[in-house]
Every structure is written in C-alpha cells, then in structure tokens.
N, C-alpha and C positions, 0 to 999 in steps of 0.2 A: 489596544488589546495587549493583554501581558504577554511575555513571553513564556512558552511553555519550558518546563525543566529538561533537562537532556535526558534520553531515555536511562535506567538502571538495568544492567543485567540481572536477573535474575541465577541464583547461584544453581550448577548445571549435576553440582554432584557435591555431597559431605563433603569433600575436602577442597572445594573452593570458597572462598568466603569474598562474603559479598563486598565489592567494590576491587576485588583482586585484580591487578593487571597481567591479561596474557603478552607472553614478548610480541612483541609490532610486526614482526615478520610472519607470523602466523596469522594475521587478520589481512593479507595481501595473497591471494591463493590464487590469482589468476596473473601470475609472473612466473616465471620460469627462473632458474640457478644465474643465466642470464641476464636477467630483466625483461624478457621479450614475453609479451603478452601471451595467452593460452588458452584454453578452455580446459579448466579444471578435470581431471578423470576421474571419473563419479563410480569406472565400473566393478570396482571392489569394495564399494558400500553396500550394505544391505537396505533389501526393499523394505521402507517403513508406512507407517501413518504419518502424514507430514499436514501440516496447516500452519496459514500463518493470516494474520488480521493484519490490515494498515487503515488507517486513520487520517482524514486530515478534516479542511474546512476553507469554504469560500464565503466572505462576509460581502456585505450590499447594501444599497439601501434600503430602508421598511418595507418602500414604495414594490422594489422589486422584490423581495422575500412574501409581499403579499401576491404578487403578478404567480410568483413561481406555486407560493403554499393555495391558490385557488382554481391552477390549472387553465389559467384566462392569459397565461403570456402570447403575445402574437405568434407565435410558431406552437403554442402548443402544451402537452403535457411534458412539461421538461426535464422533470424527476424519470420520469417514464422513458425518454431517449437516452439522460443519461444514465439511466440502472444497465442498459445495453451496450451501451459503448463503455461502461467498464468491464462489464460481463466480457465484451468484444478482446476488451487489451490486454486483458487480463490473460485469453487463450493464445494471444500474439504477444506477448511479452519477449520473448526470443527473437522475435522479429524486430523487435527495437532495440533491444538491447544487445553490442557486438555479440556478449561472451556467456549466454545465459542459455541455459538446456532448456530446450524444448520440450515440454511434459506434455503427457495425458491428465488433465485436471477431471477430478470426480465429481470438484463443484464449486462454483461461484456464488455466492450470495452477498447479496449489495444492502443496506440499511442505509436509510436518510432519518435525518431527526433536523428539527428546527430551533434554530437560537433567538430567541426574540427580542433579548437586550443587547446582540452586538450590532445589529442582525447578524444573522448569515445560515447559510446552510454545510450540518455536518453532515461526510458520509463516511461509514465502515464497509470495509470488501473483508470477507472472509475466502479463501482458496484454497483447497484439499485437493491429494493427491496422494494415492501410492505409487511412491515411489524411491530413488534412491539420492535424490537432491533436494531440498528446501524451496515452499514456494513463497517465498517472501516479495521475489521480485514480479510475482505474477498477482500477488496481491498489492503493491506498491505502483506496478503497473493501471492497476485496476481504476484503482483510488484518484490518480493524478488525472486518466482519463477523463472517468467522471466529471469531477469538477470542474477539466477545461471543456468537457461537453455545456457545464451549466453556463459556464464563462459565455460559449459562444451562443449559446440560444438566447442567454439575456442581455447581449452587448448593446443590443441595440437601443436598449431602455436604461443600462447603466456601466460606465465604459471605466467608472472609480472603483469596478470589483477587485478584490486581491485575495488571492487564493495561498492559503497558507499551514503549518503544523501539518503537511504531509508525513507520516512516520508510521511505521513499524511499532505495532501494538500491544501484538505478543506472537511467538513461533511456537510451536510443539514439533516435535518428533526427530529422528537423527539424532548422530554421536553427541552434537553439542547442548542438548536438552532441552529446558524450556523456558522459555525468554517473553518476560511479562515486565511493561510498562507498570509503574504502579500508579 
C-alpha cells in the first residue's frame, strides 16, 4: 500500500503562508518553562465551535472484508460494535490520554466505507464540541478505537490485519484556524 503524504497545514490567517514553520517550542504546550509536564490552561480561551475529523484504515483479507461487508462474521455485525466503541472513546479520550481535557462532546459521528482493491475497511469519526479546547484527540481517539474494535472481532478469521493512516483530517474552530488535509 503506498504511503500516504504527511498531512499540510492549511494556512490559519493572510499572513501565514502555506508551508510556514512556526518555532518548535510553540507546538509543545503541555511542558512547563521547566520541562515538567502539565495540562495546558484552556481558561482564557473563548468558547467556540470546535470539530475535528480523523481518518484512518484496517486492510484484510477479501475473505474477511466480505465476512465483515455481509454482517455473517462469527460475532456478528461488526461495523455495528465498532461504530460504538469509537463513539465510546471518543467520550473517554481524557481517560486515555494523561494530559487531554475532558469535554462535553455535542456529537460523534462514525462513517465506514469499503476498499475493495486493497482490501480493507475505511473509517471517519467526526467530533464537535463547544467549547474552549480542540477535539482532535477525541476524534483521533475515536478512530483508533474503531478499528482495533474491527481488529478484535475479526482476529479470529484473520490475524495478517494491519491497521494503518490513522490521522487527523481536518480541525475547524479556535485561535489556530482551520487545518485541512488536502
């Protein structure tokens, strides 16, 4: 499978131009003057419209891309268990992750699509929120889920699966703009 390109920022404001680098210290917000880890203080941000989509994909064999696209796997509808258990981690992402706020998400939405020449199966988490942090990680949460939900309901019929291109799609909302894969 090819590799896919590294994501592009998408430019946040007129006077960044595309491919711009911000200094390196600035894309490390959860260190302290220090070095000692932190949990960023969100509480001088304003509350916004925030979403973010993430993207990835689990390829397999025909065999099991037809087990899972006909709903006849031995366990079951498994697009079905994993639409929920990303929905699931996506609400618990904070819980996974040491240094990640905890949100009120407004809404999860999970999309699968099927690839019939790699095989495998794609999924999109999209995750909204007002609020005054970025839900990226609650959509990146979501995503990874998924996929090792499909991983584990079809291990038993194909243990070659490889789950991969997890990333960050596109973000909207907050100071930093809006950040779109192209």
């Amino acid at each position: 499978m090819p590799k896919s390109p590294p994501p592009a920022r998408a430019p946040s404001s007129p006077t960044r131009r595309k491919g711009a680098k911000k200094d390196a210290s600035a894309h490390f917000t959860h260190f302290d003057e220090a070095g000692q880890a932190h949990m960023v203080d969100v509480g001088g941000k304003e509350v916004t419209h925030r979403v973010a989509r993430a993207v990835g994909r689990i390829a397999m064999q025909s065999e099991t891309l037809a087990l899972v696209r006909s709903g006849s796997a031995k366990k079951g509808d498994v697009l079905g268990v994993a639409r929920i258990a990303a929905i699931q981690a996506a609400k618990r992402a904070s819980d996974l992750i040491p240094l990640c706020h905890p949100l009120p998400l407004t809404r999860v939405a999970v999309e699968f699509a099927f690839d019939e020449g790699t095989p495998a199966v794609e999924i999109e988490v999209t995750a909204e929120t007002l609020g005054r942090t970025g839900v990226e990680m609650e959509a990146l949460a979501g995503a990874a889920v998924g996929l090792l939900t499909i991983y584990d309901m079809c291990k038993a019929a194909d243990r070659d699966m490889r789950i991969d291109a997890v990333r960050l799609a596109e973000k909207r909302g907050g100071r930093s703009g809006h950040y779109l894969v192209p």
